[in-house]
C-alpha positions in Angstrom: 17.2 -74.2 23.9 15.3 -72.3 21.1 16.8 -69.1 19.3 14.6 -67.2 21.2 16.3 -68.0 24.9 19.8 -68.1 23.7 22.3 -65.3 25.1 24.5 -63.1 23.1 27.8 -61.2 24.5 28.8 -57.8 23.5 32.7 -57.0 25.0 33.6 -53.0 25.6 37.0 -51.5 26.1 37.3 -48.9 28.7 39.9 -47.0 30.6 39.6 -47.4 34.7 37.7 -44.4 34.8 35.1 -44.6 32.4 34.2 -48.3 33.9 31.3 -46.9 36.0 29.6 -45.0 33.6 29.8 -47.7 30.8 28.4 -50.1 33.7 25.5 -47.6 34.1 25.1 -47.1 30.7 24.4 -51.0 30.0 21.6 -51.6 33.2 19.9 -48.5 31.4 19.3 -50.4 28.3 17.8 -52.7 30.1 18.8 -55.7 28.3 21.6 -57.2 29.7 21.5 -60.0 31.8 25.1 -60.6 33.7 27.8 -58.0 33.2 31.4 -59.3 34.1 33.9 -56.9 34.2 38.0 -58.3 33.5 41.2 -56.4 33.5 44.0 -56.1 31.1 45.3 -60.0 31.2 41.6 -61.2 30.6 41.4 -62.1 34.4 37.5 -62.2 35.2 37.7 -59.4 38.4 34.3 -59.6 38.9 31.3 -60.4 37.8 27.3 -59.7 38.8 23.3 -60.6 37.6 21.2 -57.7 35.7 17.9 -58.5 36.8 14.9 -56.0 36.1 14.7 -55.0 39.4 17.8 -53.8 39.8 17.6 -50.1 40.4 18.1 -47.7 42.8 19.0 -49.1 46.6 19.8 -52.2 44.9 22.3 -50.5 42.4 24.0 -48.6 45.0 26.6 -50.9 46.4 27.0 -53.0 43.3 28.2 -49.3 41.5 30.0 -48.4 44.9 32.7 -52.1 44.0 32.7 -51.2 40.6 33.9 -47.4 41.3 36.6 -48.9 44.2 37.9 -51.1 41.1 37.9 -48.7 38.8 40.3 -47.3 40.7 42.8 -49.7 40.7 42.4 -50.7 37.1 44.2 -48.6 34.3 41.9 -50.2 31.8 38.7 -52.9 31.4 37.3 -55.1 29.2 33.4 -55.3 30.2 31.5 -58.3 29.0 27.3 -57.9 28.6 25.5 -61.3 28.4 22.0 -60.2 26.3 18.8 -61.8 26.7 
């Protein structure tokens, strides 16, 4: 695999409610490729693909699980796999 291809990760802290924004925030940019999204004992809760067409429709229901878990979690750790 050349430099080039090779993946980087990027972790965030967030509290429950700032989960869904942050999440927002990071398909903006435009350059992540998988976000996973872990609670406080670094249990992977869950975990999706960035691809460039995800916008809108798409989006939706994807932001709808992350807002329902949000809910439940007092705080996050959010993982961003770079291209």
């Amino acid at each position: 695999m050349s430099e080039k291809d090779k993946a980087s990760e990027e972790s965030f802290k967030v509290g429950g409610k700032d989960v869904v924004n942050k999440i927002k925030e990071l398909i903006e940019e435009g350059n992540a490729r998988r976000i996973i999204i872990k609670n406080e004992k670094g249990e992977t809760v869950m975990e999706f693909p960035v691809t460039a067409g995800v916008v809108g429709i798409v989006l939706a229901p994807i932001l709808a699980a992350v807002g329902v878990l949000a809910a439940v979690l007092s705080s996050a750790t959010i993982v961003v796999e770079k291209k």
